[in-house]
C-alpha positions as CSV (number, residue, x, y, z in Angstrom):
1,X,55.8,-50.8,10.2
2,X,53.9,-48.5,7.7
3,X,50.0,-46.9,8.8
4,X,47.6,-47.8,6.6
5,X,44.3,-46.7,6.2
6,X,42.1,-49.1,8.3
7,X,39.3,-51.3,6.8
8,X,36.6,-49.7,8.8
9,X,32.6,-51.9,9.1
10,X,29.6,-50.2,10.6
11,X,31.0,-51.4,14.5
12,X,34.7,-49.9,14.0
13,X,33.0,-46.9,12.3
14,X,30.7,-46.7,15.5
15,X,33.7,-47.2,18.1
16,X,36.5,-45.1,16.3
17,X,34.3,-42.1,15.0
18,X,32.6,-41.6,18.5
19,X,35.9,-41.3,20.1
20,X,36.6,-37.4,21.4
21,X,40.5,-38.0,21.4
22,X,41.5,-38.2,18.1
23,X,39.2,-37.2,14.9
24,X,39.0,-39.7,12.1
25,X,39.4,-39.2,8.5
26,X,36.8,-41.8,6.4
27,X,37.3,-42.7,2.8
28,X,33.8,-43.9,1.5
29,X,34.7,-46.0,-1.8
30,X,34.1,-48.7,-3.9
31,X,36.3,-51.5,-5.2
32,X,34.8,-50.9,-8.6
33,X,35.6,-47.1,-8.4
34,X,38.9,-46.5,-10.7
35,X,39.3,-43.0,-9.2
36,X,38.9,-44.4,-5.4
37,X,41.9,-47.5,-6.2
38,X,44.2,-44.6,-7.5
39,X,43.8,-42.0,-4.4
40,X,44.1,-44.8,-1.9
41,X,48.2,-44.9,-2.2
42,X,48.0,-41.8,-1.3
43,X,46.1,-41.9,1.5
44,X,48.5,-44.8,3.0
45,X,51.1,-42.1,2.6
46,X,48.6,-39.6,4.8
47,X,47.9,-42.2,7.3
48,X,51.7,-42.6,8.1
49,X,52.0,-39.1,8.2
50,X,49.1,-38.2,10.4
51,X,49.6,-41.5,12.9
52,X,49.7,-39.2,15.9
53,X,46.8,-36.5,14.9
54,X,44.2,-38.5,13.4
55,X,43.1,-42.2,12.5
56,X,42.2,-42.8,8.3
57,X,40.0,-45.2,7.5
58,X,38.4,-46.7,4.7
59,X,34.8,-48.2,4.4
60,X,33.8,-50.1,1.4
61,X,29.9,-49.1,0.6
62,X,29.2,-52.7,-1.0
63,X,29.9,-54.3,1.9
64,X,28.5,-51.1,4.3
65,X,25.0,-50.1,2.5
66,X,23.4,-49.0,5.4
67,X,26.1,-47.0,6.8
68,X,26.8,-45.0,3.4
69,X,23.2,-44.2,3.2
70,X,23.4,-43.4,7.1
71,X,26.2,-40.7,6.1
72,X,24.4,-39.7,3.0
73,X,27.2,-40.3,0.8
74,X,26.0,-40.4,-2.8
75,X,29.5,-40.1,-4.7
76,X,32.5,-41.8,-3.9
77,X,35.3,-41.4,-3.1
78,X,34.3,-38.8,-0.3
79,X,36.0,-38.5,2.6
80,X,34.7,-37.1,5.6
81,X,36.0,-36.2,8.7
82,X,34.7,-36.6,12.4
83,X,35.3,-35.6,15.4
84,X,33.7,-36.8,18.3
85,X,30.7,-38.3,16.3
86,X,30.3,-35.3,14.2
87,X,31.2,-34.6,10.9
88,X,33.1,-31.8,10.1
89,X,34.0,-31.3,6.5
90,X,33.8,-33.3,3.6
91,X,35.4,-33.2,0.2
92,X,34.2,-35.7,-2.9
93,X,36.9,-36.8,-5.6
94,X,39.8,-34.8,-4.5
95,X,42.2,-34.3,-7.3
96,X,46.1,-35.2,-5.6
97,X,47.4,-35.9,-2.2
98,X,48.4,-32.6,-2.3
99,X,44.5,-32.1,-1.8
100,X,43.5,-33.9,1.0
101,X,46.7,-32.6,2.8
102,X,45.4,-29.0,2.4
103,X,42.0,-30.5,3.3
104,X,43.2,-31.7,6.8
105,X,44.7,-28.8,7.3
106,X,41.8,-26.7,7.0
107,X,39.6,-29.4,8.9
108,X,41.3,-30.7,11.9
């Protein structure tokens, strides 16, 4: 079976980003958001990929208001990752798959 990017709300976002074992990459988008439907292929690809180094995720800010505002995220897509309840890098809008590759490697 193929990883995909998990459908993350505010209590999986709580339980999986607190964890100290394995950091967590979070795509904040929208399903309204043209440029956030075309990266998220690619991000399947990235969760298969990563499976043993990191958890992706996925939260939907029209359905997780509270926790986009929480995060401060005021463009989508940004993805974020954490590590132990901190975030440690962000990048908005990145351009390819080729992009957040090179952005996990620099931030894991």
């Amino acid at each position: 079976m193929i990883m995909a990017a998990i459908d993350f709300n505010k209590e999986l976002f709580d339980i999986h980003v607190n964890d100290e074992n394995k950091p967590v990459l979070v795509d904040f988008w929208a399903p309204w958001c043209v440029y956030c439907r075309r990266i998220a292929p690619a991000l399947n690809i990235l969760a298969e990929n990563y499976k043993d180094q990191l958890l992706i995720a996925k939260v939907n800010i029209d359905e997780e208001p509270d926790l986009a505002a929480k995060e401060q995220i005021e463009v989508i897509p940004t993805l974020v990752i954490y590590k132990g309840g901190q975030a440690l890098a962000s990048i908005v809008a990145p351009e390819s798959k080729a992009r957040i590759d090179a952005f996990l490697q620099e931030n894991r």
